[in-house]
N, C-alpha and C positions, 0 to 999 in steps of 0.2 A: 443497443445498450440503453438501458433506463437512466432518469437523470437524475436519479436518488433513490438510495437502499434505507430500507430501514431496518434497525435488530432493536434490540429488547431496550436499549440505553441511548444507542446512537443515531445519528441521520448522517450517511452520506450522500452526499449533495456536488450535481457539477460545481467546479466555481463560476463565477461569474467576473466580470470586470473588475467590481466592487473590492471582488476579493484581492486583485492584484499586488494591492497596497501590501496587503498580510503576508502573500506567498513573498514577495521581494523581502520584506525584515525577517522572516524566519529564514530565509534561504542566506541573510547576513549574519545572523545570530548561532556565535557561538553554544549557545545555550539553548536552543531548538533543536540545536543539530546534533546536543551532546557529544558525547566525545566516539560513538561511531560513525556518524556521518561528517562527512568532509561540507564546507560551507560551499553554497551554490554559484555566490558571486553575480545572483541576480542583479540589473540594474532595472529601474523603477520604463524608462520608455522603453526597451529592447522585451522586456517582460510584456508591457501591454499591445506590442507588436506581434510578442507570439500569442498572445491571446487570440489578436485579430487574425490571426492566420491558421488559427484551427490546432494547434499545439497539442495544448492541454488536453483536446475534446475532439479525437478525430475514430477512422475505421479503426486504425492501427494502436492507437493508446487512448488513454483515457484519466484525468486524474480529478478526483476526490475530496473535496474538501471534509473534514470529517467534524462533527458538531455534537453538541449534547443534544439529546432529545428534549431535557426539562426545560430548558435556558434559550437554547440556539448557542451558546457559545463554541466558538471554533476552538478546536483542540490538536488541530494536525491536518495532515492530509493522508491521501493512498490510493496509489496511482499501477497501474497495469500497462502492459506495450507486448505485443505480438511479435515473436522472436523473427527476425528478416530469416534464419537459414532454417526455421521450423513453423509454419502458419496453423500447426495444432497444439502450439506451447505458448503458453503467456508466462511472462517478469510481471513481480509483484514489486513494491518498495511500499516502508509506510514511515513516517514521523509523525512522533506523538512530539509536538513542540512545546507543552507546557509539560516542566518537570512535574510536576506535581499531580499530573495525571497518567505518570509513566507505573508499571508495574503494579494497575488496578485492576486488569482483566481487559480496559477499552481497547488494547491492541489486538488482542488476542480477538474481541467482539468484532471489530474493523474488518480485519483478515477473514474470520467467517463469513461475514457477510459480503466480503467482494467473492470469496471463492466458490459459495453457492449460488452465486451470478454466474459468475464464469463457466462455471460447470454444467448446471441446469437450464442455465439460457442459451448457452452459446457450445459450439461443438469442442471446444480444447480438449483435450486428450489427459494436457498434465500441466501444473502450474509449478515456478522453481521461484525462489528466492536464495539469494546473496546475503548472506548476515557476515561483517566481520570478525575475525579467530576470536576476539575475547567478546562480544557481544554474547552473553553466557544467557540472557533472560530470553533474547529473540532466540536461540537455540532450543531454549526449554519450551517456549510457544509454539515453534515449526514441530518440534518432536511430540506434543500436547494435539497438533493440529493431526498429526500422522504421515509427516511428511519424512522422508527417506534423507538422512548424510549423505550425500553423493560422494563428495569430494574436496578438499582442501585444496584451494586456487590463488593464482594474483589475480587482482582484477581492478580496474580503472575506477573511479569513483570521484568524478567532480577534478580531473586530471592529477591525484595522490592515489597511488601504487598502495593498494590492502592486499593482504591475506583474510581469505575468508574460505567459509563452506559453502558449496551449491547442495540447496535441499532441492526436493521435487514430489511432488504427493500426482499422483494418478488416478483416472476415476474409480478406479475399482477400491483403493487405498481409502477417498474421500468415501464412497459410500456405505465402505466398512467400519470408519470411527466413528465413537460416540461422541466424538468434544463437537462435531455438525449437526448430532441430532440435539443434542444438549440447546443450542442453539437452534432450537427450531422455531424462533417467532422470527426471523427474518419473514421479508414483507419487501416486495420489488414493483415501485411504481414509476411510469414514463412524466 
């Protein structure tokens, strides 16, 4: 896996240590997490122990810190993990933790640009994402990306009980949309 994507607007970037700081207050911040994600409950040494430990950055997952391209400023993260009972399926998640850069398209740009990693670097079959029942914009983004409604589930989220949909887009689904060729200045360097 490369240690930063680039698309038209963004740079996703490993994090780094540096970053720790930022991932622990947005993982406290109600306001990062918005009202579909449940708050992480990160603590500031338990957080940079899993740094040292390959957490964030290993075979099996991987996460994101997500940045402007004009600025550098950090805007979220988005992060990927290879499903333990499927090694040809990757989970996505993403936060956009500054309101004010939610529902501009960068989610949507984010999401392109890890899935045309995924797909064209590495062998995955299919990628799924979890949004919860009323999260209506990440619904219209998954179905914008051509990702399939699987299904209506519980599912565990920061240890609070959601209802949500599993999407899932597969390669042949991904090489049939237009919203990935749309997005065709991605740009994948190590």
């Amino acid at each position: 896996m490369h240690k930063y994507i680039l698309t038209r607007q963004l740079k996703l970037r490993q994090i780094n240590l540096e970053d720790i700081k930022l991932i622990v207050e947005w993982g406290n911040s109600k306001t990062a997490n918005g009202e579909y994600l449940s708050l992480e409950g990160y603590e500031l040494a338990s957080c940079e122990a899993k740094f040292k430990s390959d957490y964030f950055w290993n075979d099996k997952a991987k996460t994101f810190l997500i940045e402007l391209k004009i600025n550098s400023q950090a805007i979220g993260t988005i992060n990927y993990w290879t499903k333990a009972e499927e090694q040809n399926a990757a989970r996505m998640a993403i936060k956009i933790a500054l309101p004010e850069y939610r529902q501009k398209g960068l989610g949507v740009e984010a999401q392109v640009g890890l899935i045309n990693e995924l797909f064209i670097k590495y062998d995955y079959d299919f990628i799924e994402m979890l949004t919860d029942i009323n999260n209506l914009p990440q619904q219209k983004c998954l179905k914008k990306l051509n990702f399939l409604n699987l299904d209506l589930q519980e599912y565990d989220d920061q240890g609070t009980r959601r209802q949500g949909y599993l999407f899932r887009v597969d390669k042949q689904r991904f090489k049939r949309s237009l919203a990935y060729t749309y997005y065709y200045g991605v740009d994948i360097y190590s």
